[in-house]
N, C-alpha and C positions, 0 to 999 in steps of 0.2 A: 688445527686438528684437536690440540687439548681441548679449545674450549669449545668447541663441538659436540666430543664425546664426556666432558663436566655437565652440559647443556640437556643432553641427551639422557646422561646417567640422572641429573635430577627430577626431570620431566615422567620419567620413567618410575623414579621413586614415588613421586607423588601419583602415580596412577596404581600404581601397588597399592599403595596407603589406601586409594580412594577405592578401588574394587575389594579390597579384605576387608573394609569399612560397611560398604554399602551391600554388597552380592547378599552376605547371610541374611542378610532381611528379605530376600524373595523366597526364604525358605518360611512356610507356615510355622508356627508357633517361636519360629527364632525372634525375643524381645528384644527392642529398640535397645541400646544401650546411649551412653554419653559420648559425642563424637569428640573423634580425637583432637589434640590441639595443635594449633597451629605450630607450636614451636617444635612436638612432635613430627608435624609432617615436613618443618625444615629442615628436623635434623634428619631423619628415613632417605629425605631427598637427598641431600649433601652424604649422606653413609654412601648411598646407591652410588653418587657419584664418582666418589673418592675409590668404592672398589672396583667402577671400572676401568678409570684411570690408570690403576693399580695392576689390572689385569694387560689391559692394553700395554704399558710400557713393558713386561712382563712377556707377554704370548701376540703382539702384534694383532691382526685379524685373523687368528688360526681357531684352532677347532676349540680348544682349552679358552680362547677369550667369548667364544659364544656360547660355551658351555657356562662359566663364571656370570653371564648376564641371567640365564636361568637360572642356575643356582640362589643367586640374589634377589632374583624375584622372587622363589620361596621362600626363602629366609622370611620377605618383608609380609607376605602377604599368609601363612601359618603362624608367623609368630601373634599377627594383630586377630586372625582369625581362631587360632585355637585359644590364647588368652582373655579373649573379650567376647568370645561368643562359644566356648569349648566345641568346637567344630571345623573340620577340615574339608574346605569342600571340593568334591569330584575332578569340578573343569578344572581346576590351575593342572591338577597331577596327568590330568589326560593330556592336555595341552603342552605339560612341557617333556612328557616321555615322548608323543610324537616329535617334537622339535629337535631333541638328543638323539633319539631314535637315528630322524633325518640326517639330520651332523654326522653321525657316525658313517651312515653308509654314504655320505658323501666324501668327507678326510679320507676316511679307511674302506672297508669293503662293506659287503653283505654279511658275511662271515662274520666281522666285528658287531656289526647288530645284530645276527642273531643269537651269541654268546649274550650279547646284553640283556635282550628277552629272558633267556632263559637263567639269567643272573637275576635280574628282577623276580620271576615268578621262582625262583627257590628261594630270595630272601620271604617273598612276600608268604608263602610257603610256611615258611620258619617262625615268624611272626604271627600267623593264627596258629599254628601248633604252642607258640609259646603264652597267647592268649587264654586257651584253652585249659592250658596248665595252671595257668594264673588263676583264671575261673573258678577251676577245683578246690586251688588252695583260699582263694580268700572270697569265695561263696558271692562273687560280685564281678563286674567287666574289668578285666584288668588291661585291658589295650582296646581303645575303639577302633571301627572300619577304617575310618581315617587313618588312622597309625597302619594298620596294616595295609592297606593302598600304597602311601607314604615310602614303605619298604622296596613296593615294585620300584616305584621311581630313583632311589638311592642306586639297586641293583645296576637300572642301566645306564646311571654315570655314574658310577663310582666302580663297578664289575664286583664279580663274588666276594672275593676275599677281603676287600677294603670298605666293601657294604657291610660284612661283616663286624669288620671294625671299628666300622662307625655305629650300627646298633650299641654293638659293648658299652661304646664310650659314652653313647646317649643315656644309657644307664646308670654311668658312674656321675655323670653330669649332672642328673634330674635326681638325685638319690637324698642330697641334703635339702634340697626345693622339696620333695612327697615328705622329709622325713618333717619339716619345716610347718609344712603346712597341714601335717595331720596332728601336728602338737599345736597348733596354736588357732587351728581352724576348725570347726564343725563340717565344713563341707571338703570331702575328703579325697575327692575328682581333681587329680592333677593333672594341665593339658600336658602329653607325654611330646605332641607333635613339637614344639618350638626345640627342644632337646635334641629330639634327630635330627631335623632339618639344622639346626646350630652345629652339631657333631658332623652331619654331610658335609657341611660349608668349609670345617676343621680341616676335615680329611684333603678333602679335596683341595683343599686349599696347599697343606704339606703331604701329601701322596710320598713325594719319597721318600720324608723321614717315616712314614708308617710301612711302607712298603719296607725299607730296609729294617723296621722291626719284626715284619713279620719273615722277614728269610731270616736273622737273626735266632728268631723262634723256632724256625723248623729248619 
């Protein structure tokens, strides 16, 4: 079984690597860049693998180990697509809120997905109002559609309050990255996406030491 699900998790990495690689070129004016390298897509593959082994010994085939397989699949495929092409695209976040979606009212009830809906659509909510604000102050996009898209999906695995948390922490994450790259860069467009989706993965990943900070807090 390990080396089925090592097998599986690598196979799987590399079709991450290979769709964030390839997809944004079906988009008009997105340019070709330099593909990635092999040694890149050994190590994505062996990452992928290693955290779902990690999950698997962890959560068995329960709802948390197929949630971790989504998870991971964002992680790989926003980090190569907003870094290399500053773009997040549509399908992966539609594809894998239905998939969580699903999971949920399968483990748990209806009831649980449909808090997660509407945990999604008030992150997602929260995020162009915060867009907005950003706008005003620095006369320029301060969060692309991606990013706020991005939020709904946090929303419905992660729920309200740890979606929450994990924005925060996307922010304190990408803070010395924007602050980094506007001193030493001309071009002043930070991908924000690889931060949340890295901060999602966090959360999720330790859920209860944040959860127990956040009863802690209130």
């Amino acid at each position: 079984m390990i080396i089925m699900i090592f097998l599986i998790g690598f196979t799987l990495g590399l079709a991450y690597s290979l769709i964030a690689e390839k997809l944004p070129l079906l988009i008009p004016d997105i340019p070709e860049v330099t593909p990635n390298s092999w040694i890149l897509n050994l190590f994505i593959g062996i990452l992928n693998s290693v955290a779902l082994l990690i999950s698997y010994y962890y959560f068995d085939f329960s709802y948390e180990f197929f949630a971790s397989v989504i998870v991971s699949a964002l992680v790989i495929i926003i980090f190569v697509t907003d870094f290399k092409y500053l773009i997040i695209l549509d399908s992966p976040l539609v594809i894998s809120s239905l998939i969580i979606l699903s999971l949920k009212a399968y483990y748990f009830d209806l009831k649980t997905m449909g808090l997660s809906i509407l945990s999604g659509l008030f992150l997602m909510a929260f995020m162009f109002i915060v867009g907005l604000i950003g706008k005003k102050i620095f006369k320029r996009e301060a969060l692309g559609g991606g990013d706020i898209k991005l939020s709904f999906v946090i929303g419905t695995i992660l729920g309200l309050r740890l979606g929450l948390i994990s924005i925060i922490f996307s922010s304190l994450l990408a803070l010395p990255y924007a602050l980094a790259s506007i001193m030493l860069s001309k071009n002043k467009e930070v991908p924000f996406g690889p931060f949340l989706v890295g901060s999602m993965a966090l959360v999720f990943i330790f859920s209860d030491k944040f959860m127990s900070l956040i009863n802690l807090l209130t």
